[in-house]
N, CA and C atoms as a LAMMPS dump frame, in Angstrom:
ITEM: TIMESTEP
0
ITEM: NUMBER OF ATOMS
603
ITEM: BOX BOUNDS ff ff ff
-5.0000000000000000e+02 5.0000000000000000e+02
-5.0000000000000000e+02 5.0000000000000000e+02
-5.0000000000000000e+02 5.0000000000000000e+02
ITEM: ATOMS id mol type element x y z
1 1 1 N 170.678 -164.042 243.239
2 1 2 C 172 -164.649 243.462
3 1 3 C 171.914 -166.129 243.831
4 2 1 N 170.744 -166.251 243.188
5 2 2 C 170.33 -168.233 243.74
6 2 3 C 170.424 -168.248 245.075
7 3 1 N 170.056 -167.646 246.006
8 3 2 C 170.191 -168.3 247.441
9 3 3 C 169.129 -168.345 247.875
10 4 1 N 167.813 -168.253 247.273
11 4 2 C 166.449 -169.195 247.793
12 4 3 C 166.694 -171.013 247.389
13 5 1 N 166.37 -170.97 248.49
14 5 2 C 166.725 -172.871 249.322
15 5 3 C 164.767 -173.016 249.209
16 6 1 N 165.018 -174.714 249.236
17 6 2 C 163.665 -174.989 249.503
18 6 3 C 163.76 -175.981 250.528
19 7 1 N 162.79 -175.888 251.446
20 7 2 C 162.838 -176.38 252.391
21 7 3 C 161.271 -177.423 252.725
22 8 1 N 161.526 -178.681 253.047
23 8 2 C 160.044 -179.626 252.22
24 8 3 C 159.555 -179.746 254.22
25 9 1 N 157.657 -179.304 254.679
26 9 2 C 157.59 -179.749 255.228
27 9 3 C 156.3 -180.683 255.592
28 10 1 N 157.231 -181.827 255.938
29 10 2 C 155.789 -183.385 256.133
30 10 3 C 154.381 -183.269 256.399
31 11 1 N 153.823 -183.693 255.99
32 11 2 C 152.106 -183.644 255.961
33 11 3 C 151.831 -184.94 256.406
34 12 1 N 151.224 -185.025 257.377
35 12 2 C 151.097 -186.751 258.114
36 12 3 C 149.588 -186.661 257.855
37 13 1 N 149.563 -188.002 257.673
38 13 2 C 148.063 -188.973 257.625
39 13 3 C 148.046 -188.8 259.424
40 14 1 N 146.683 -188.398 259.905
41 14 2 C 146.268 -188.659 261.04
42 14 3 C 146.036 -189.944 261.174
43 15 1 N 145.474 -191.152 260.208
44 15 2 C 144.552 -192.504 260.251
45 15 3 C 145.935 -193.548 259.933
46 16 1 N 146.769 -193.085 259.253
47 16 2 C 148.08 -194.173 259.163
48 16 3 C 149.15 -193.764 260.466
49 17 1 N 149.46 -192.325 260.669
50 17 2 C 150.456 -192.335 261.603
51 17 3 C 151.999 -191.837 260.643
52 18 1 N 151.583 -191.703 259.112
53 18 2 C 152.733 -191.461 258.763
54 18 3 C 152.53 -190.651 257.96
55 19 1 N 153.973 -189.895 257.547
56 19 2 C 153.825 -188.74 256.027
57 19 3 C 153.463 -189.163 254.841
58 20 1 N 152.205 -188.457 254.474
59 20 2 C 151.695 -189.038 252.905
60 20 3 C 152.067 -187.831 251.994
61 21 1 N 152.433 -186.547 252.217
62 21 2 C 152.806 -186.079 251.298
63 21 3 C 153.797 -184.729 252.277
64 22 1 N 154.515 -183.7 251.383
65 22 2 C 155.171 -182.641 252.091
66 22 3 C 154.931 -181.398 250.857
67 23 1 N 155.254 -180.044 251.535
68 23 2 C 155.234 -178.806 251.274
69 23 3 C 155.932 -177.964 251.157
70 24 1 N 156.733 -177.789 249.578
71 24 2 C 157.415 -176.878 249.083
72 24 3 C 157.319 -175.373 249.774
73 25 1 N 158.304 -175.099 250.283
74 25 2 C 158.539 -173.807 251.294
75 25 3 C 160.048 -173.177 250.692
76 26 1 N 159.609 -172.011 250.578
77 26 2 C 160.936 -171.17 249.679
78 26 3 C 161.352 -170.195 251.245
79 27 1 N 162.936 -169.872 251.444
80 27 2 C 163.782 -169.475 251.984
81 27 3 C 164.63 -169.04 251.038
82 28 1 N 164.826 -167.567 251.568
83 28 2 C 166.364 -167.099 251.116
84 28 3 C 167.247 -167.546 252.24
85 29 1 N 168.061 -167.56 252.147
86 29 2 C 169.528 -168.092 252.655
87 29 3 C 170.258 -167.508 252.537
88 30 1 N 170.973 -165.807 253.07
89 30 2 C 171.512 -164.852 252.728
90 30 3 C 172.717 -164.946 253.836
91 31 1 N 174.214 -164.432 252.616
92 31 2 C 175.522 -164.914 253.272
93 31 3 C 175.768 -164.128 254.174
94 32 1 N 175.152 -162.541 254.212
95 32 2 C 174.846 -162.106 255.44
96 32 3 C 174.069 -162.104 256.632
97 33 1 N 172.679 -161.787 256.519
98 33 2 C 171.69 -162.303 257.285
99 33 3 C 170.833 -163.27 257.495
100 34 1 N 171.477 -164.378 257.209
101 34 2 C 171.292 -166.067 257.71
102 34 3 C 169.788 -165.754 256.548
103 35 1 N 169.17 -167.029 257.438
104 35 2 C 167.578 -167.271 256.77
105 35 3 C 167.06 -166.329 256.937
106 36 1 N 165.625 -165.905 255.921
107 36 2 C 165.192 -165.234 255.891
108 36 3 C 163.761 -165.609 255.657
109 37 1 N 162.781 -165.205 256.559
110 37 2 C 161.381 -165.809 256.288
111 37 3 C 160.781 -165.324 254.949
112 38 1 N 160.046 -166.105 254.409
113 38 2 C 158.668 -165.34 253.174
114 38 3 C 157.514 -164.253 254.2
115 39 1 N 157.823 -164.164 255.158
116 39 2 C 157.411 -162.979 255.834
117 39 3 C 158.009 -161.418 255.41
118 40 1 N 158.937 -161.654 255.293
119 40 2 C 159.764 -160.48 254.962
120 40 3 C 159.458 -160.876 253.463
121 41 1 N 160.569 -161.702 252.611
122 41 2 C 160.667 -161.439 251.002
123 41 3 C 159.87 -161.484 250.486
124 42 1 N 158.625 -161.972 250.803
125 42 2 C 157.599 -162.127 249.635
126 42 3 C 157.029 -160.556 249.736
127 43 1 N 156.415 -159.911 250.664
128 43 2 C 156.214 -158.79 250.172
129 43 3 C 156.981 -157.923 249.585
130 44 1 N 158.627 -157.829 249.865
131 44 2 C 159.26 -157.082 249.14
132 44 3 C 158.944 -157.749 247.47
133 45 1 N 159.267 -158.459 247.336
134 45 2 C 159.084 -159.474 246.369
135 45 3 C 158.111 -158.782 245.031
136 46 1 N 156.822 -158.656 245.55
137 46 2 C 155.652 -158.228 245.016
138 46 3 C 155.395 -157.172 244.957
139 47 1 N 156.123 -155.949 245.966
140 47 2 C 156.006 -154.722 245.428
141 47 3 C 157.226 -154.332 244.771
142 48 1 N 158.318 -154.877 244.495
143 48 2 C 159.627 -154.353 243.749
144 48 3 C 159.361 -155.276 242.389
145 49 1 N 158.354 -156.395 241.791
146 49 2 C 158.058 -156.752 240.471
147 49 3 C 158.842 -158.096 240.337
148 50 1 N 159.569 -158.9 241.657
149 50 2 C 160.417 -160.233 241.687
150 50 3 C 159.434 -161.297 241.615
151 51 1 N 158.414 -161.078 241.858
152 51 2 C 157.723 -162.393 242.508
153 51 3 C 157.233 -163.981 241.505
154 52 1 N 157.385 -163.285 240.145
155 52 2 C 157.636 -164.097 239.271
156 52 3 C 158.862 -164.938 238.814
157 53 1 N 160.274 -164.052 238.83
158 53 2 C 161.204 -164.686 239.055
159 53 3 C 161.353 -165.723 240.424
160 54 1 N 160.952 -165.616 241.134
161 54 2 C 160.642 -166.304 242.538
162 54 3 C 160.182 -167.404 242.468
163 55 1 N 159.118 -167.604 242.077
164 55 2 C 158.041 -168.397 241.7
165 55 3 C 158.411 -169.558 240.609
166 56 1 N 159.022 -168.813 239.371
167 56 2 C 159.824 -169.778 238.436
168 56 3 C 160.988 -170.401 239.407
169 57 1 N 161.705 -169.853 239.918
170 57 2 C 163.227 -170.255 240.685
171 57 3 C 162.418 -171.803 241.764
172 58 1 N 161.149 -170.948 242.273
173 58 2 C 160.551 -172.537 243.002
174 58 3 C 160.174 -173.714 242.272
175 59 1 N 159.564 -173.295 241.526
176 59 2 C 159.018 -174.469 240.411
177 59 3 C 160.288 -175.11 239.964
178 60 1 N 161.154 -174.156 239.477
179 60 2 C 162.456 -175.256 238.776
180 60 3 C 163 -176.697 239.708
181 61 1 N 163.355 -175.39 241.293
182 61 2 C 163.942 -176.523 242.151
183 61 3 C 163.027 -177.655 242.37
184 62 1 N 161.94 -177.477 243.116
185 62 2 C 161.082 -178.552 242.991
186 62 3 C 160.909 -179.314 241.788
187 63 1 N 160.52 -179.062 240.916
188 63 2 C 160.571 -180.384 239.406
189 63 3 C 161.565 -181.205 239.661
190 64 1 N 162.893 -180.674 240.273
191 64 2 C 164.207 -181.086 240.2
192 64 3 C 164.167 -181.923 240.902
193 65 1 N 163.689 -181.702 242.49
194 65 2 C 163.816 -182.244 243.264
195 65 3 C 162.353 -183.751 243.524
196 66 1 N 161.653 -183.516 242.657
197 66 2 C 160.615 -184.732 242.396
198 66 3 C 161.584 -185.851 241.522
199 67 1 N 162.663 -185.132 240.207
200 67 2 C 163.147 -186.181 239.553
201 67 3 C 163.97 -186.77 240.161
202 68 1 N 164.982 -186.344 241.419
203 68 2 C 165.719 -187.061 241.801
204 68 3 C 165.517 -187.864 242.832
205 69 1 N 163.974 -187.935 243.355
206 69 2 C 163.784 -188.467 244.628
207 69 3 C 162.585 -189.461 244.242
208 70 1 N 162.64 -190.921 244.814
209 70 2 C 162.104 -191.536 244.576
210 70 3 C 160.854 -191.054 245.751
211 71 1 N 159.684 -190.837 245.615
212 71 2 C 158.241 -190.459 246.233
213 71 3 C 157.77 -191.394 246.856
214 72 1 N 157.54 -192.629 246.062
215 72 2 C 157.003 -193.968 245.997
216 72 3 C 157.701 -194.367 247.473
217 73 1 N 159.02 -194.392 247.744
218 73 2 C 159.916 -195.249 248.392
219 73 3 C 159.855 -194.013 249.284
220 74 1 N 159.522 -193.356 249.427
221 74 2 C 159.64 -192.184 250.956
222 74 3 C 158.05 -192.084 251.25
223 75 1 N 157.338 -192.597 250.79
224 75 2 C 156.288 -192.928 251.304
225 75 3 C 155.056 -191.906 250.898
226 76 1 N 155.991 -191.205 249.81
227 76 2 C 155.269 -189.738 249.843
228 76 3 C 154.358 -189.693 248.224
229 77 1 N 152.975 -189.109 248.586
230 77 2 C 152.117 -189.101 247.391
231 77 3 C 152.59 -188.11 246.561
232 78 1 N 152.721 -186.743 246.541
233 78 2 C 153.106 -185.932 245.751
234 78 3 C 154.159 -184.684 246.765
235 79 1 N 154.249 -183.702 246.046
236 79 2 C 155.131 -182.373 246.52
237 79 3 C 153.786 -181.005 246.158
238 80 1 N 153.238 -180.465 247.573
239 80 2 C 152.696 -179.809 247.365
240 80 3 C 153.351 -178.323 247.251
241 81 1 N 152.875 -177.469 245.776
242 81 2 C 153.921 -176.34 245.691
243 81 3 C 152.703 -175.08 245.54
244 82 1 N 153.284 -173.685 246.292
245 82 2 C 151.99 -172.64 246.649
246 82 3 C 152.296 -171.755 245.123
247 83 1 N 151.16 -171.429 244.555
248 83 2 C 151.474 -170.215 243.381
249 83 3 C 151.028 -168.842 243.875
250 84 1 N 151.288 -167.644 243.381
251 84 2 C 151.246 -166.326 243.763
252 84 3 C 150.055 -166.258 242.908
253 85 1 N 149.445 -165.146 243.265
254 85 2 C 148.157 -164.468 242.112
255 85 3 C 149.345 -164.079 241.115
256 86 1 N 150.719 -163.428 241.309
257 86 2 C 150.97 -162.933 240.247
258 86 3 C 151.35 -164.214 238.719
259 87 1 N 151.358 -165.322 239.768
260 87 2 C 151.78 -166.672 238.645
261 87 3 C 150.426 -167.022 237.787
262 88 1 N 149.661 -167.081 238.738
263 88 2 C 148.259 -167.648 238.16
264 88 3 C 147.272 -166.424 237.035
265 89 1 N 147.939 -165.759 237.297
266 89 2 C 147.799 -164.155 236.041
267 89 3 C 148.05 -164.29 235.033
268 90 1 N 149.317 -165.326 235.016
269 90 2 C 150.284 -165.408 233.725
270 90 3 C 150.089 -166.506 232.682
271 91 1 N 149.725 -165.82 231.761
272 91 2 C 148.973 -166.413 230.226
273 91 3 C 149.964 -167.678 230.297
274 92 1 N 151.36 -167.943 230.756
275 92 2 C 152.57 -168.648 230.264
276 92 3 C 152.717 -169.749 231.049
277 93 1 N 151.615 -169.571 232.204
278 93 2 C 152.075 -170.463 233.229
279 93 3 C 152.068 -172.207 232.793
280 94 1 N 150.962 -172.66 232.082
281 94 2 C 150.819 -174.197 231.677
282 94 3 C 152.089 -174.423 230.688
283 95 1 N 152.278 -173.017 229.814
284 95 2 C 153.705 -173.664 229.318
285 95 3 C 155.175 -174.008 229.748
286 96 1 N 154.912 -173.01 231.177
287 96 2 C 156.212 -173.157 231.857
288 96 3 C 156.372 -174.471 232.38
289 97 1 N 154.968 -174.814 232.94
290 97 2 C 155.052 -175.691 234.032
291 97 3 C 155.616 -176.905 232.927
292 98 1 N 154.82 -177.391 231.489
293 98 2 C 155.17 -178.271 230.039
294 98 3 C 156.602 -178.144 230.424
295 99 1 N 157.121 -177.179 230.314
296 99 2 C 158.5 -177.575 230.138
297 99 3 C 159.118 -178.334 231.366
298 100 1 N 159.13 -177.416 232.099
299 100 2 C 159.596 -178.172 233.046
300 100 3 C 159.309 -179.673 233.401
301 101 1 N 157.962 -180.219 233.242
302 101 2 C 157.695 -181.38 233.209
303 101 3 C 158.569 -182.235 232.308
304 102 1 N 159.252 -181.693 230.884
305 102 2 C 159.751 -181.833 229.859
306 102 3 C 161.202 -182.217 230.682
307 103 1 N 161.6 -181.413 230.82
308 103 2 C 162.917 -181.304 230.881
309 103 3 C 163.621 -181.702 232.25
310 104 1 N 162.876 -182.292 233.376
311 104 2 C 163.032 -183.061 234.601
312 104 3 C 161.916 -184.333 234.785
313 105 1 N 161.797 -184.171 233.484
314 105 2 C 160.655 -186.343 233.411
315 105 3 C 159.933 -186.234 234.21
316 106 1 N 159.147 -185.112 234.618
317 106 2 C 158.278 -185.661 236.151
318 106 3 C 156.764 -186.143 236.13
319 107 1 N 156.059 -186.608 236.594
320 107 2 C 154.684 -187.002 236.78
321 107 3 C 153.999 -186.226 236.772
322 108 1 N 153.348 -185.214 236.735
323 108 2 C 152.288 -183.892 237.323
324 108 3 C 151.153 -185.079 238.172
325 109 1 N 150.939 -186.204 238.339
326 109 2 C 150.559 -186.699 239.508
327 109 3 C 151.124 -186.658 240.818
328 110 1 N 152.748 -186.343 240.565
329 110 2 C 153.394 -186.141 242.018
330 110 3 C 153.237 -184.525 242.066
331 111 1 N 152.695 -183.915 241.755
332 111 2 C 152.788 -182.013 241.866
333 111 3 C 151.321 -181.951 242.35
334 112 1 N 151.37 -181.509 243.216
335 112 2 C 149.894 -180.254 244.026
336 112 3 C 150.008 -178.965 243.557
337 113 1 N 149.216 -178.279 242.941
338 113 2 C 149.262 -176.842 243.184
339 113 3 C 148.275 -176.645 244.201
340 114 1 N 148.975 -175.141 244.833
341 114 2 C 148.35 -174.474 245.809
342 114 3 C 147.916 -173.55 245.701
343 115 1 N 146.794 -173.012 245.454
344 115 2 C 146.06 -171.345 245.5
345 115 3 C 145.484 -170.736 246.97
346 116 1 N 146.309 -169.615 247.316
347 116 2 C 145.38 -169.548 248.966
348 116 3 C 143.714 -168.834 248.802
349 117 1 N 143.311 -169.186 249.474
350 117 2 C 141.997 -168.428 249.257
351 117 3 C 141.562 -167.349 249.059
352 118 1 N 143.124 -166.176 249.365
353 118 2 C 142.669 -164.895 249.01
354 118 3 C 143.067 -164.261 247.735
355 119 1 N 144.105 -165.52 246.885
356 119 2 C 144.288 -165.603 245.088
357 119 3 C 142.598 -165.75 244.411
358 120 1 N 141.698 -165.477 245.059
359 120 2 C 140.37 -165.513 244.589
360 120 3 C 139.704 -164.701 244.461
361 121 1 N 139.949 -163.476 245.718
362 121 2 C 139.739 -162.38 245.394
363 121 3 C 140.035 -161.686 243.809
364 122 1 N 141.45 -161.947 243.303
365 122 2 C 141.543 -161.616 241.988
366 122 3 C 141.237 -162.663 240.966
367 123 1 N 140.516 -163.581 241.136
368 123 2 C 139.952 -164.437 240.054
369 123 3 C 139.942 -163.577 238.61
370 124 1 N 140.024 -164.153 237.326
371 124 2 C 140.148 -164.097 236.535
372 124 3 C 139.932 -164.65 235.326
373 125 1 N 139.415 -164.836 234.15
374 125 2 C 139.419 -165.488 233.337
375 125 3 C 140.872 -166.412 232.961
376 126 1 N 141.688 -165.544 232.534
377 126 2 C 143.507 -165.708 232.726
378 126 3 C 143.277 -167.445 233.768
379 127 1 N 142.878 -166.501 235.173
380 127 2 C 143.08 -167.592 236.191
381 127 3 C 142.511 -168.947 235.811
382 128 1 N 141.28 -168.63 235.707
383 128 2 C 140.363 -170.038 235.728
384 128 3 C 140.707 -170.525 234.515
385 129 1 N 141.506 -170.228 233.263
386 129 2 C 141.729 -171.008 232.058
387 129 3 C 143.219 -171.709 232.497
388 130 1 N 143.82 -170.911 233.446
389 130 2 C 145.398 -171.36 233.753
390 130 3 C 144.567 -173.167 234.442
391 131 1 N 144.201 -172.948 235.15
392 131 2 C 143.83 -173.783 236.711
393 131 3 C 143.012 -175.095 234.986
394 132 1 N 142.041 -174.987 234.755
395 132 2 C 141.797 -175.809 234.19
396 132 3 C 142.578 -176.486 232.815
397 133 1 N 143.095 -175.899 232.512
398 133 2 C 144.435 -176.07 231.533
399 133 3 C 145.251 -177.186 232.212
400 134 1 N 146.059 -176.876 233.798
401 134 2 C 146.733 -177.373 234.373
402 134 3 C 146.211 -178.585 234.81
403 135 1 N 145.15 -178.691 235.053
404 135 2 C 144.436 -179.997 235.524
405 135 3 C 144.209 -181.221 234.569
406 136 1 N 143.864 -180.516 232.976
407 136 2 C 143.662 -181.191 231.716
408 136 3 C 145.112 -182.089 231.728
409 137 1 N 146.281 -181.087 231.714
410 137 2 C 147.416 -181.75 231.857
411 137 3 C 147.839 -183.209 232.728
412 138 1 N 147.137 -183.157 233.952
413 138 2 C 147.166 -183.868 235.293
414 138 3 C 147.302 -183.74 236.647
415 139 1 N 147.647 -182.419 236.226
416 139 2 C 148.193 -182.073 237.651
417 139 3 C 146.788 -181.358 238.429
418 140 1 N 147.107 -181.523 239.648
419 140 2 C 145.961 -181.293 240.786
420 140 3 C 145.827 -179.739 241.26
421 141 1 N 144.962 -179.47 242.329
422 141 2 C 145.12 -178.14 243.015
423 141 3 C 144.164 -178.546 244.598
424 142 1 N 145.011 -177.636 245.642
425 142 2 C 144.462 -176.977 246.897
426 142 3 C 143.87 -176.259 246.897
427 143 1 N 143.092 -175.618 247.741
428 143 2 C 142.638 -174.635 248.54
429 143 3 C 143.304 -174.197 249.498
430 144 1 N 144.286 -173.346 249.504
431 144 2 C 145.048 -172.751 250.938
432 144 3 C 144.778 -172.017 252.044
433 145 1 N 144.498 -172.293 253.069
434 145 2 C 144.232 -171.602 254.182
435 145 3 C 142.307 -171.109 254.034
436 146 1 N 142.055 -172.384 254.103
437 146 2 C 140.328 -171.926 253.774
438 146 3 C 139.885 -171.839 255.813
439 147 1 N 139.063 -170.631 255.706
440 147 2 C 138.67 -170.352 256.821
441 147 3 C 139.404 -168.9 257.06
442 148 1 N 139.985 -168.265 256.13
443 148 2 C 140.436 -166.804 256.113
444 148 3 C 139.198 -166.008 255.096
445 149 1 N 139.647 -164.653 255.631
446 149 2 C 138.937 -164.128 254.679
447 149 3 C 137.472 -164.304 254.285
448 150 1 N 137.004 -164.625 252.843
449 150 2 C 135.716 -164.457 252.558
450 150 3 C 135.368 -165.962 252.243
451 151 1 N 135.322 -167.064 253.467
452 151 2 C 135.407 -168.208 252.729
453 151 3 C 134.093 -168.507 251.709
454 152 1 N 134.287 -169.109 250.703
455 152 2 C 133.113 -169.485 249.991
456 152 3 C 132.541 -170.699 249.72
457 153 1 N 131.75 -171.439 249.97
458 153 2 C 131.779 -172.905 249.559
459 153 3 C 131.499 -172.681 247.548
460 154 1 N 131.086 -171.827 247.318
461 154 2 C 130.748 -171.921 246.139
462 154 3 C 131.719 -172.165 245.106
463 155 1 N 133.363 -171.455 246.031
464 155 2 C 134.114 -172.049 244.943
465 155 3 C 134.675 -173.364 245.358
466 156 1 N 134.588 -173.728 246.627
467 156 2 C 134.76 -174.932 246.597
468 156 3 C 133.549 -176.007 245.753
469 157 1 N 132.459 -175.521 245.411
470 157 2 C 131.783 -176.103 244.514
471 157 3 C 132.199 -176.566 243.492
472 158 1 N 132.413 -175.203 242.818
473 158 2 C 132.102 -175.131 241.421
474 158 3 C 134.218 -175.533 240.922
475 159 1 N 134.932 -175.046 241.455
476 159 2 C 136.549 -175.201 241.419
477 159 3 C 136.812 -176.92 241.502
478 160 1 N 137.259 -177.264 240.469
479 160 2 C 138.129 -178.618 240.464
480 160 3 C 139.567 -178.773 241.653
481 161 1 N 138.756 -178.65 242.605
482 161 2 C 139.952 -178.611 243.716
483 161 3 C 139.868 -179.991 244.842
484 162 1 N 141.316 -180.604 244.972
485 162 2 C 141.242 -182.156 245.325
486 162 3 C 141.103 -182.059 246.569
487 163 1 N 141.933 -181.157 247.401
488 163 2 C 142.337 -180.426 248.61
489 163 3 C 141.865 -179.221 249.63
490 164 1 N 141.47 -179.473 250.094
491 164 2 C 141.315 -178.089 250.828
492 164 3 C 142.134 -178.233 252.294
493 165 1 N 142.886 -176.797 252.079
494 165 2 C 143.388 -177.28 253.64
495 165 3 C 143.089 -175.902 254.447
496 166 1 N 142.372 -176.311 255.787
497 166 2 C 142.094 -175.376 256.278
498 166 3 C 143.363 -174.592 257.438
499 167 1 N 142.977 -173.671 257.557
500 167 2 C 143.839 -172.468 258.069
501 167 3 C 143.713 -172.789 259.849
502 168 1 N 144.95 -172.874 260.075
503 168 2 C 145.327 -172.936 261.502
504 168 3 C 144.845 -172.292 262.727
505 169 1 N 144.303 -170.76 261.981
506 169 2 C 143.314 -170.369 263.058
507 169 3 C 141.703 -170.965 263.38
508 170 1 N 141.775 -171.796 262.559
509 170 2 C 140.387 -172.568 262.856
510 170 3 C 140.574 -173.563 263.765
511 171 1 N 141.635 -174.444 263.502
512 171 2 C 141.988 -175.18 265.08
513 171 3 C 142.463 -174.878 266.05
514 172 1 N 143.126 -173.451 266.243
515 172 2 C 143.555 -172.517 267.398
516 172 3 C 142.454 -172.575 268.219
517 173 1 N 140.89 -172.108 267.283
518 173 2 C 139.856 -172.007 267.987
519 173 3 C 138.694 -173.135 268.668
520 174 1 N 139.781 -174.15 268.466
521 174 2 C 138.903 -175.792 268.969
522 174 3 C 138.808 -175.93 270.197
523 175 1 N 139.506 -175.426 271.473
524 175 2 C 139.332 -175.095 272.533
525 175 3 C 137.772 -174.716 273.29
526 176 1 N 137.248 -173.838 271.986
527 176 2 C 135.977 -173.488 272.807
528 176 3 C 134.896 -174.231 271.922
529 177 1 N 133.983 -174.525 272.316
530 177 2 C 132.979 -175.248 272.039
531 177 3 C 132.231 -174.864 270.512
532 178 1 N 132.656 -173.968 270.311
533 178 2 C 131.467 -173.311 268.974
534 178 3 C 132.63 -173.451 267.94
535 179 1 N 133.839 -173.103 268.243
536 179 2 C 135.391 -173.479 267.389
537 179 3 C 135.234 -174.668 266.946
538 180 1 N 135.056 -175.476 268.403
539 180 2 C 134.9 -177.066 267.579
540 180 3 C 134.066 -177.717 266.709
541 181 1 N 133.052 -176.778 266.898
542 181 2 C 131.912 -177.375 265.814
543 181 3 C 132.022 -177.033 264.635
544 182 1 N 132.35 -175.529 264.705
545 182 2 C 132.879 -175.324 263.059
546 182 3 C 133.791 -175.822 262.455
547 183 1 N 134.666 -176.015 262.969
548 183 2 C 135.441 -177.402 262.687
549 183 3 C 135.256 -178.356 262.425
550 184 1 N 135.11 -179.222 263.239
551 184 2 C 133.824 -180.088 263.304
552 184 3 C 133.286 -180.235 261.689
553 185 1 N 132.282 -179.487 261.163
554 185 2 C 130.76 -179.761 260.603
555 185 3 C 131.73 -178.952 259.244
556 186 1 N 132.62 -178.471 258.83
557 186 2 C 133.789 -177.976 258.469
558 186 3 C 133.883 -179.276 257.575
559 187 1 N 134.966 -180.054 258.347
560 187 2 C 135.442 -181.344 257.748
561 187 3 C 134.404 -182.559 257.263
562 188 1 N 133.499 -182.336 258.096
563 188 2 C 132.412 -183.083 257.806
564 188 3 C 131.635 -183.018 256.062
565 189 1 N 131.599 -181.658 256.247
566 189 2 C 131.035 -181.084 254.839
567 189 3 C 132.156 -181.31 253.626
568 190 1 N 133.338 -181.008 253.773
569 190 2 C 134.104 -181.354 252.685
570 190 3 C 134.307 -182.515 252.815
571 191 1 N 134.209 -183.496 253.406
572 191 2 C 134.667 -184.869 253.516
573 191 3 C 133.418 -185.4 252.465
574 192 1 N 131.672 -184.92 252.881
575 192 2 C 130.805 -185.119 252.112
576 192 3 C 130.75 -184.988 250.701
577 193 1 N 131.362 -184.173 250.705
578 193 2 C 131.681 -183.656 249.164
579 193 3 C 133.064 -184.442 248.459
580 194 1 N 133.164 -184.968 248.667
581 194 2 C 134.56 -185.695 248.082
582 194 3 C 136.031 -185.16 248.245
583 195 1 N 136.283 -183.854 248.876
584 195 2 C 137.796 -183.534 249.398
585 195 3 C 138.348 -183.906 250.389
586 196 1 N 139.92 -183.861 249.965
587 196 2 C 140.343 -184.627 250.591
588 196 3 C 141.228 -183.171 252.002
589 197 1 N 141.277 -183.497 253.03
590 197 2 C 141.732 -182.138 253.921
591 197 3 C 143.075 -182.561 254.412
592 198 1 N 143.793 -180.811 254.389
593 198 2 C 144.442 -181.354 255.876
594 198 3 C 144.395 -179.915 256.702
595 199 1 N 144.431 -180.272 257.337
596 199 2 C 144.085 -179.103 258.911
597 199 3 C 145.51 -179.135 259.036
598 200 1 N 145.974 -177.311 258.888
599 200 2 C 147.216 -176.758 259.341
600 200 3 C 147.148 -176.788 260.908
601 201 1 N 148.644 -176.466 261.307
602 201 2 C 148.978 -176.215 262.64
603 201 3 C 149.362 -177.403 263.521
């Protein structure tokens, strides 16, 4: 009924002091029960077979919302947007995204994609031809929430990924001394390697 809203939130440069880029966040907005987190809809989402319609409905607004907003003049590098395993599955996805690029003039230099780290678990051929397809095009990719799960450096190796952003429970745990180091030696290592981070939370 169109009432997923997107809601953009700021990503600050620690070393400037200001927002260099922000993060496409989907909300329903229901005329009965106000907002509604992706806590709740996304799993309904994915076990009732929506999550693709979802996913397209985000991508549209966002394209939309890159053409009408000057980036440059808000100070902002791109619009980082999250994909589902069920998007990155889909043989159709580089053509969807073509169009849309098509049909709202946009840059795919101002677009991030986002994969969380546990869209890896279902890796795929599908996947890894989508992801490099999309990149051929111009457009970039994250690492979401690295420090969950089974982290791997290997795909941060071997994966054309610009971004990695690590997961909030890793700086929860900076408090204690061994938290901080993994942290720490964390950023250190991807910084060595040429990515660029941002630490949630």
């Amino acid at each position: 009924n169109h009432n997923i809203k997107m809601f953009y939130q700021p990503i600050l440069d620690v070393q400037s002091g200001r927002f260099r880029s922000a993060e496409a966040l989907a909300r329903i907005v229901d005329p009965e029960y106000g907002l509604i987190s992706p806590a709740v809809f996304i799993p309904a989402a994915e076990s009732e077979g929506y999550i693709i319609p979802i996913g397209d409905a985000v991508l549209d607004q966002v394209f939309r919302f890159v053409s009408e907003h000057d980036l440059d003049a808000l100070g902002l590098s791109c619009i980082e947007i999250n994909l589902s395993v069920a998007q990155c599955m889909e043989r159709s996805l580089p053509e969807k995204i073509s169009a849309l690029q098509k049909k709202y003039g946009v840059d795919p230099g101002k677009i991030n994609l986002e994969i969380t780290e546990t869209n890896f678990e279902h890796i795929s051929e599908i996947m890894f031809e989508n992801v490099n397809e999309l990149i051929r095009m111009g457009y970039s990719f994250a690492l979401d929430d690295y420090g969950t799960g089974y982290s791997s450096i290997q795909r941060v190796i071997h994966l054309p990924l610009k971004l990695i952003k690590i997961d909030k429970s890793m700086l929860e745990e900076v408090s204690t001394a061994n938290g901080r180091m993994i942290l720490d030696y964390t950023m250190r290592m991807m910084q060595s390697i040429g990515k660029m981070l941002d630490v949630e939370g």
